[in-house]
N, C-alpha and C positions, 0 to 999 in steps of 0.2 A: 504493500500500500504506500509504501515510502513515493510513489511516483506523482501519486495524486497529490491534491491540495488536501489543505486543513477542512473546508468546507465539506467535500465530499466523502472525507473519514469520518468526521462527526458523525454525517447523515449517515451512511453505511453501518458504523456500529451501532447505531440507534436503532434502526429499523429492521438489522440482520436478523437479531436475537427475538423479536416480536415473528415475525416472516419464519423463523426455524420453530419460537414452540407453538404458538397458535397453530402454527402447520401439524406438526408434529402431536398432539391435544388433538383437533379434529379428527385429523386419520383413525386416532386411537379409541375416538367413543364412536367413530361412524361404524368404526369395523366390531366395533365392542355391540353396538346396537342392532347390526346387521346376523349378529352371531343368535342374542338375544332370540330376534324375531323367528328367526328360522327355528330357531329349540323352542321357542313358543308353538309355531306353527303345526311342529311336529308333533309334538305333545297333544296339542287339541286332537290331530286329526287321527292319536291312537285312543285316545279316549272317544268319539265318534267312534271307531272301527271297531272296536273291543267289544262291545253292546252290543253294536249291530250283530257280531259275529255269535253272540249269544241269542241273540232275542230270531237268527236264523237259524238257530237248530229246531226248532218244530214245524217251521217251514217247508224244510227239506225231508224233516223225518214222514211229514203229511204229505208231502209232495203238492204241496197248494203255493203254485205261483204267484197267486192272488195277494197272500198274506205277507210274500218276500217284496212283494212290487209296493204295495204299501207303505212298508216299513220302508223300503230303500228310497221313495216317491218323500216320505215325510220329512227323513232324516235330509235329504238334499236340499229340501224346501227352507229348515229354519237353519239352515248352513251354507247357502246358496253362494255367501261371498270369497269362502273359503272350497268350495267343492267344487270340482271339476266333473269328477263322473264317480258312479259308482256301479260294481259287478259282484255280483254271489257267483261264485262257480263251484262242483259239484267235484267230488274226487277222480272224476276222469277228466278232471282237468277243461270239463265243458262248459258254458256260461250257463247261469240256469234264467236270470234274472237280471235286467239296469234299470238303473235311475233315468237313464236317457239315451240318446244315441252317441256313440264313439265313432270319432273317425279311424282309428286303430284302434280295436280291442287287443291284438297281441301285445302293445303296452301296458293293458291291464293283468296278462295272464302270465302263468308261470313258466319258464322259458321247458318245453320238452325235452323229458328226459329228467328234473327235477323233482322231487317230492314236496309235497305242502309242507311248508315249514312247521313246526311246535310251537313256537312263536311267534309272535308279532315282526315283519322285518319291515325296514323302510328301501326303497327303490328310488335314490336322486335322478331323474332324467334332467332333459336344458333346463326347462321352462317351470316344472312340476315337482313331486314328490310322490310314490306312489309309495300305501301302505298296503299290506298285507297278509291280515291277520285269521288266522286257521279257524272252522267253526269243529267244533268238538264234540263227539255224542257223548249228553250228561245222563242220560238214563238209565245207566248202570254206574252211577257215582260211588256207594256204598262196595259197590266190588272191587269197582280201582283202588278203591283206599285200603281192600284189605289185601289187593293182590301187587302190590308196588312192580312185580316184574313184570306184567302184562302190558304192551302197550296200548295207546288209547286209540279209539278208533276217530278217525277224521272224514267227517261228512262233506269236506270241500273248503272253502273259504271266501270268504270277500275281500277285495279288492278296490281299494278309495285312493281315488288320484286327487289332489291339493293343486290348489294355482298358486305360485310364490308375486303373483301381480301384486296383491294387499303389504305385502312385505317391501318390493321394491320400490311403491310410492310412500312407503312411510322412510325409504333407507334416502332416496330422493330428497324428501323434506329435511329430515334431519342432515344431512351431505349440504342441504341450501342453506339452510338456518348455520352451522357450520363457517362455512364460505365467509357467510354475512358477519356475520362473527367477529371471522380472521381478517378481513379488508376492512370493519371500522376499528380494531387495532390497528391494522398497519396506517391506514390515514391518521390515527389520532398519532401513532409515533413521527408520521412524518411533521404532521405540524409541529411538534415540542421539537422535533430535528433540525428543521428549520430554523426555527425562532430560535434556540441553541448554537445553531451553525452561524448566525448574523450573528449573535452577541457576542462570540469568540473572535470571526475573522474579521468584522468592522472594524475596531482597534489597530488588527493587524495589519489590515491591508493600509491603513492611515501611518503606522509605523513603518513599514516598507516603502510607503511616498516617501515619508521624510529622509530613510535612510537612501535611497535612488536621490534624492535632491543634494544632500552630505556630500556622496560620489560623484557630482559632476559638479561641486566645488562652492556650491550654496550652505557655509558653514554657516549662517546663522538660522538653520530650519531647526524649527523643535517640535518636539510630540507634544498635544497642547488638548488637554481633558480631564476627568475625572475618573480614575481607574482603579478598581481593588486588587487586593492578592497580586498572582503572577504575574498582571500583565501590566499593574501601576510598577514593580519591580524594572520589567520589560523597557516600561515608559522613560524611569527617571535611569537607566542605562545608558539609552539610547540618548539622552540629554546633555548628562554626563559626557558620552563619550563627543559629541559634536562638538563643548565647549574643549574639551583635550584636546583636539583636531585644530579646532581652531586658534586655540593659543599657540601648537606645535606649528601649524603653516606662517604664523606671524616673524618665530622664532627664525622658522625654515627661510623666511625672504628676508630675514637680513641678516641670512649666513650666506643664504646666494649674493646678495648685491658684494658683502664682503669676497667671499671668491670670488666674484668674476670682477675686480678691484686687482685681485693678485694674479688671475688670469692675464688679464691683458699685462701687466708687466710682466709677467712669465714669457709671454709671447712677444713683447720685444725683445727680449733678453735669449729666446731662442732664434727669431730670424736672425739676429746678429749670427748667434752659433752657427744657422747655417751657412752661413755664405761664407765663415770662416773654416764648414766642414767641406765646402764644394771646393773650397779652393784645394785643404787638403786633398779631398777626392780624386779630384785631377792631379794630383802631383804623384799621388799613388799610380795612378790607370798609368802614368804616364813610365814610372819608376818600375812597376810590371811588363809596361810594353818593352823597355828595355832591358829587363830580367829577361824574358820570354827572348827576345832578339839574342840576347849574347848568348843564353844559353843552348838556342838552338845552332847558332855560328861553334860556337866551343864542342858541340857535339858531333857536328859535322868537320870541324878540325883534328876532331880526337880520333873521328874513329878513321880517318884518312891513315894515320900514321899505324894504329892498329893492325889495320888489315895488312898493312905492308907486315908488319913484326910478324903477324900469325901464318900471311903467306910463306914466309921467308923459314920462320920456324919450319913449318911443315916441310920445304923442302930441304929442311939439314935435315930432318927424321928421315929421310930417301938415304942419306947419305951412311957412310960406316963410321962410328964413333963409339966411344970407350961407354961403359955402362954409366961412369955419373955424367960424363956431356949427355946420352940418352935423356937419362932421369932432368936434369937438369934443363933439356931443352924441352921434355915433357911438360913439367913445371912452368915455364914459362908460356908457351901454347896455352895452356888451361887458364891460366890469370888471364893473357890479355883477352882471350874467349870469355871470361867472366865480365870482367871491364868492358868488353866490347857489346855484353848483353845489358851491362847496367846504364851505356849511354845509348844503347836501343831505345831502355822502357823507360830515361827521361826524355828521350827526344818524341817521344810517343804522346806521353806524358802532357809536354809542356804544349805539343799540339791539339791535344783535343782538350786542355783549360781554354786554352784561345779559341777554341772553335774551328779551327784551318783544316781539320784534319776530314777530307772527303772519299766518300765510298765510291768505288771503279763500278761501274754496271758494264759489263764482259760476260761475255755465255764462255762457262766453264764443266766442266764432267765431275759434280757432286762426288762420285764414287774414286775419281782417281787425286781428286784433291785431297779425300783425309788417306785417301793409303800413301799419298807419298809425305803426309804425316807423319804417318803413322814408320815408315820406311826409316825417316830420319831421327825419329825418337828409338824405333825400335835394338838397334845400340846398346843403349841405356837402361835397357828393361833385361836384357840379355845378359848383360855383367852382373847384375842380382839376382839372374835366373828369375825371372817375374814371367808369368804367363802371360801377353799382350793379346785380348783376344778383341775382334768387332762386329755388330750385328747391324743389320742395316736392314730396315722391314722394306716387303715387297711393294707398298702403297708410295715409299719413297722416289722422289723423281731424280733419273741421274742427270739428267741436261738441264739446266738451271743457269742464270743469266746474276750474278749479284761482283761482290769482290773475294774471289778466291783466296787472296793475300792476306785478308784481316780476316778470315775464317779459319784457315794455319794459322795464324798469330793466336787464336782463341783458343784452341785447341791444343795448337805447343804449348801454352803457358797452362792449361789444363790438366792434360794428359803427364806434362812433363811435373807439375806440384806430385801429381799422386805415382807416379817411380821415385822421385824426391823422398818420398815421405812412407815409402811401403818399403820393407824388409825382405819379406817373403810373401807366396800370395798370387795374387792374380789381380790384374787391371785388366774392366770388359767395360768399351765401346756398346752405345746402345744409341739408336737412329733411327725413331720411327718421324714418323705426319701426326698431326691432331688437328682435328677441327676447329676454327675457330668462325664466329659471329664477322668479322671482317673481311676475311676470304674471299678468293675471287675467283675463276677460270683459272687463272696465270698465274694467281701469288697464292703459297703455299706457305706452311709453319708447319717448322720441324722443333722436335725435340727432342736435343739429343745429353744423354747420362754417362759420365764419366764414375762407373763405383772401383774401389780398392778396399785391399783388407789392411793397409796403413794404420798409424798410429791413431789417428780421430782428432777432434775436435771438440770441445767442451762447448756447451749453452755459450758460458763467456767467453771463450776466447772466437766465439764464431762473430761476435757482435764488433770486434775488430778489424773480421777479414778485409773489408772493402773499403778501409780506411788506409788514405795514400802514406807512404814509408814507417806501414807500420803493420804488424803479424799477429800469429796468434797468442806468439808464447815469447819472450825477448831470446831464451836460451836456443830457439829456433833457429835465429839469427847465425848465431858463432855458428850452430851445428851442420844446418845444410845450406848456410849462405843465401842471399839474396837481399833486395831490396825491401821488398815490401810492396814495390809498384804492376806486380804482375795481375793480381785480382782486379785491383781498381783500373787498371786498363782494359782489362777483360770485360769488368762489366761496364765500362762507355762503351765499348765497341760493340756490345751486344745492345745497348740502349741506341745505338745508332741504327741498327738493324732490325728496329721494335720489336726488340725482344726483351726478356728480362731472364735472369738467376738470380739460381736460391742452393739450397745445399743440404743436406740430411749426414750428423755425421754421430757414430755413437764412438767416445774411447775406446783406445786397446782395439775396438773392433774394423775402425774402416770409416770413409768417406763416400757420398755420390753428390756430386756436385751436377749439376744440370739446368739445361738453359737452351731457351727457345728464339727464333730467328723468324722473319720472314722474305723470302726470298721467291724471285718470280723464276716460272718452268719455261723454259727457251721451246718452242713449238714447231722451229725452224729443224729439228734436227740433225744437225750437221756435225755433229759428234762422231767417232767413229762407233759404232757398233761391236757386240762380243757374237759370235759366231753360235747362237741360240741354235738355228738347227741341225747342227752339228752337236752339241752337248747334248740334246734333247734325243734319252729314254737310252741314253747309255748307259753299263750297268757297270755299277763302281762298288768300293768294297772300302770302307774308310776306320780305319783304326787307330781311335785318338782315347787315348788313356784320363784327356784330363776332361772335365765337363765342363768347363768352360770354352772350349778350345774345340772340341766334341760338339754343341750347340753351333757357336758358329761357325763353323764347317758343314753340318748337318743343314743347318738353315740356306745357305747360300747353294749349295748343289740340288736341294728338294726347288729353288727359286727357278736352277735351269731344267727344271724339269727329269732329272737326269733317275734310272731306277736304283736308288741308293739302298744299301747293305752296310746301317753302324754297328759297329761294334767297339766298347768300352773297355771291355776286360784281354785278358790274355784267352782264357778257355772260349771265349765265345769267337775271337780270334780265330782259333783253332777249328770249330765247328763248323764254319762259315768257307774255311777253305775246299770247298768242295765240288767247287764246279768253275769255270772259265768267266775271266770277267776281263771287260776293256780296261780297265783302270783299277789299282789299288794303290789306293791312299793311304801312308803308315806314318803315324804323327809319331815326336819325340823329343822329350821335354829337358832332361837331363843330358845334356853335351858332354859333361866330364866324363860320360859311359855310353859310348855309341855298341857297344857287345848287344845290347837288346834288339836296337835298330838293325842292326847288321843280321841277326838269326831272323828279322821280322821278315827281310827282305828275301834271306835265300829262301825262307817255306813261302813265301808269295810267288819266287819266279816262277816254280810251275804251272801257277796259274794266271797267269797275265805277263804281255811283254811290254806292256808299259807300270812300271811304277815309280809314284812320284812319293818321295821323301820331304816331309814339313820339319823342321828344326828349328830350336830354340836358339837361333844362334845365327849373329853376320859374317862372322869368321870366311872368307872365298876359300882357305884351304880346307876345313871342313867341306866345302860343299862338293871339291874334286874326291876329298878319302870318300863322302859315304857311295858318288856316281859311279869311284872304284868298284864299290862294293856289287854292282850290280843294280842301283837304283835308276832309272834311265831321268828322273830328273831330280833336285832339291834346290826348295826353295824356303826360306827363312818367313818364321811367324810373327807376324800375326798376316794372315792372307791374305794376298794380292790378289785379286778378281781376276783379274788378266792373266798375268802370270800361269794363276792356278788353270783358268779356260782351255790358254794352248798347251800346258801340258795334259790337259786331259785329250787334247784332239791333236798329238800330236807325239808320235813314239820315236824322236832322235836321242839318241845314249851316245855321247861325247865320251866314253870310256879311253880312259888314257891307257897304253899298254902296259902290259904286266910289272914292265921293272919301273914304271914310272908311278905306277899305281905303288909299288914297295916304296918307294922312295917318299910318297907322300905321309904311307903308312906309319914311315922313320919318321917324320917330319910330324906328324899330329901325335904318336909317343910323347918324342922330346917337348911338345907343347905341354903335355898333359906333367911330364917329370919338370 
């Protein structure tokens, strides 16, 4: 009820309580008097029957119709308002005698099949009530009484039908009377409801003026009356509170006229400030432009002289020199390559503060850009023994039009944190499409997961990543070197590509760092192509121990269609070798022990003349000991699309001859010793 007003609660609890018992009272004597009548009725009409059915036994016993037609003729006459019909019937259940004509006697008689009752019954039909009561042979009374077990004999019965009419005009009247009753209650409560309802909410609705007058600033309205109890309470509140209001707004205007006194001098005293901050301002823009300038000149002076030292280094590494000039020249090589990355990611840096730094749109081969990524990282991944694996879903597009250069750049400073920062383990490449709201025909949004089983990342030290010359942990620093500027360049460059990254990482357990691009599908196709019908429903035999490595491998050959045969374990390996296959594929993770690889290869030869060797490893002279072996190709993981293609469709074995192949054999020894 909270919704309604005060006026129509008052009325409503006034008038409910009348309306539920006067209701509730009527029902109860209508039904209570209606019960009455009918046990009245009933009663009468067994008292009529009872007599009757006595005063017809001499009737029936003389068989004088005359004298039952009388009695039944009389009885109906001083009973006429309550009698409907009356019938004597004889023990064969025959009529003998009525009161008048029926339009159904079988209402009156006893259904066939049933015996005259002993007593008196009553029979409820719609409209009626039929009784009837047994007439009984009293002429041998004194032997009944002395013989209890004998039954009595029944001469037949009469049958007295009742009209319930008398009953339902008296249930009428009383149900009117009733009515009349309950509706001048409910009128008399409405008027006291009324007149109740005005004396409560006239006040209020006068107090609610006054207060709506208060609120739009008319503080000297008052509630202005004679009022008792709560609502003279109500009253001098409401008075009260107006004069508080308006003593506070008096107070309140001349703290304003005071403040805004000190306002305006505040405000001459800051336009001075500012034109003494514009000036700094510009002095600043001005001292940046020329930070930004030298330091992009300094960076480009620096790394001139660089590349010459790391050119130069490189080519004494060609040359023969004692083991510490080696070491020594090694050492230097790696600094200036260190130095030479760190005036990379400020000159990167200091271009995209400025804003200078623009994206190439060039149609480029999606799929050969991150492998030769992945190519030049893969190195790196290989000296920790790390598993470098990449997946690349089938909805992704390879010909694609954006800047290839800053996409390597995203991904070397990606891919290269998580070998950085992983010991042992695996790093998996993940490259699907997602739909987004923006999307076009032509422009697509990829998104692509870099995860590792690296050291992790804590809640807090994640909230530092993307902050310029500064990491997760300071002792990171000394231990794997760097800047600090590799993430926040990564994520402008991704914000330049409207995209965005984010990162999921648990301690001790690993990183996935990930992030989305959008980039338009070149439609032109003028990419070269991979040799699809060629690959397609070749049957291959792929033996990759590790499950990362396994997947995508797995993933990329089910893409050419090709009838693939994995196998993960060594015994299933074995099971599998049992029939002729174009290709077998034998992955191999551990380089310091090619003995597995090499048994893998000779139980394959009998079944295929092409097999191609995957290894963990860039090593070239690795690649001649295992082709020694019998391998007709090897190629270094994580998988080259290409590469892997034409070796599938393509059985040259560069086998070097026997003593050359020993010689190599000497030579990957002595590596291993």
């Amino acid at each position: 009820m909270t919704k309604y007003g005060l006026r129509a609660q008052v009325i409503t609890y006034t008038i409910l309580p009348t309306i539920l018992i006067g209701g509730l009272l009527a029902a109860y004597f209508t039904f209570h008097r209606y019960v009455q009548s009918n046990d009245f009725l009933i009663n009468r009409a067994i008292n009529i029957a009872e007599p009757l059915a006595i005063a017809s036994e001499y009737g029936i016993q003389d068989d004088s119709r005359t004298i039952l037609r009388r009695i039944l003729g009389a009885t109906h006459r001083k009973n006429s308002e309550i009698i409907k019909s009356i019938a004597v019937f004889d023990a064969r259940n025959e009529m003998l005698v009525t009161s008048n004509w029926h339009r159904n006697f079988n209402l009156l008689k006893i259904a066939p099949g049933e015996g005259i009752p002993e007593i008196t019954q009553v029979i409820h039909l719609a409209n009626s009530i039929v009784i009837q009561t047994p007439i009984i042979d009293e002429s041998n009374f004194l032997e009944y009484q002395l013989t209890f077990d004998q039954p009595r004999k029944m001469m037949g019965y009469v049958s007295l039908e009742v009209t319930r009419t008398q009953i339902e005009l008296l249930l009428f009247r009383d149900a009117a009377f009733s009515i009349m009753v309950v509706l001048i209650g409910i009128f008399g409560s409405l008027f006291i409801a009324f007149r109740q309802a005005r004396r409560i909410t006239a006040p209020i609705s006068e107090m609610a003026s006054v207060v709506e007058k208060i609120s739009l600033g008319r503080l000297n309205s008052r509630v202005e009356g004679d009022y008792t109890g709560e609502i003279a309470s109500l009253q001098n509140g409401i008075n009260e509170m107006a004069l508080a209001m308006s003593t506070h707004h008096e107070e309140m205007q001349e703290n304003i006229d005071q403040a805004t006194s000190e306002l305006r001098e505040t405000l001459d005293l800051m336009e001075v400030q500012n034109i003494e901050l514009d000036i700094t301002r510009k002095d600043a823009q001005q001292a940046a432009s020329v930070k930004s300038e030298f330091l992009a000149n300094m960076s480009h002076e620096l790394r001139t002289p660089l590349n010459g030292v790391i050119g130069f280094a490189r080519q004494l590494l060609k040359t023969q020199m004692t083991a510490n000039q080696l070491d020594y020249l090694q050492t230097i090589e790696r600094s200036a390559g260190n130095l030479l990355n760190i005036i990379n990611d400020i000159l990167d840096f200091s271009k995209l503060e400025a804003g200078k730094l623009k994206l190439e749109h060039i149609p480029f081969d999606l799929r050969e850009c991150i492998d030769e990524t992945m190519h030049l990282l893969a190195p790196s991944a290989h000296e920790k023994q790390l598993e470098l694996s990449m997946m690349v879903g089938s909805e992704v597009p390879y010909d694609v039009i954006g800047d290839a250069m800053r996409l390597q750049q995203i991904l070397t400073n990606l891919i290269g944190n998580a070998i950085k920062f992983t010991q042992q383990g695996n790093i998996e490449i993940q490259i699907q499409r997602i739909e987004q709201e923006n999307d076009t025909n032509n422009n697509v949004t990829l998104k692509i997961m870099i995860s590792d089983t690296g050291i992790g990342i804590s809640e807090k030290q994640q909230k530092q990543l993307f902050k310029a010359f500064g990491q997760a942990d300071s002792s990171v620093t000394r231990q794997y070197g760097g800047t600090g500027l590799g993430l926040v360049i990564t994520e402008k460059l991704v914000n330049e590509m409207k995209g965005s990254i984010d990162l999921v990482s648990v301690p001790e357990q690993g990183s996935t760092f990930w992030f989305t691009i959008q980039i338009e599908k070149n439609n032109h196709n003028l990419l070269a192509k991979l040799p699809l019908s060629q690959l397609k429903q070749q049957s291959v035999l792929v033996y990759e121990n590790n499950k990362f490595a396994s997947r995508a491998c797995s993933q990329l050959l089910n893409q050419w269609q090709t009838t693939l045969t994995m196998t993960e374990t060594e015994l299933l390996f074995q099971q599998k070798l049992d029939q002729q296959y174009d290709t077998i594929v034998i992955g191999h993770s551990q380089c310091d022990n090619l003995t597995p690889l090499f048994d893998h290869i000779e139980k394959a030869q009998a079944f295929t003349s092409n097999i191609v060797a995957l290894i963990n490893s860039s090593d070239p002279s690795i690649f001649e000991v295992v082709k020694s072996m019998g391998a007709t190709h090897c190629l270094s993981k994580p998988i080259n699309h290409k590469q892997l293609a034409n070796a599938l469709i393509t059985e040259e074995n560069n086998q070097l001859p026997p003593v050359q192949a020993q010689n190599f054999l000497v030579y990957y020894v002595k590596i291993l010793v």
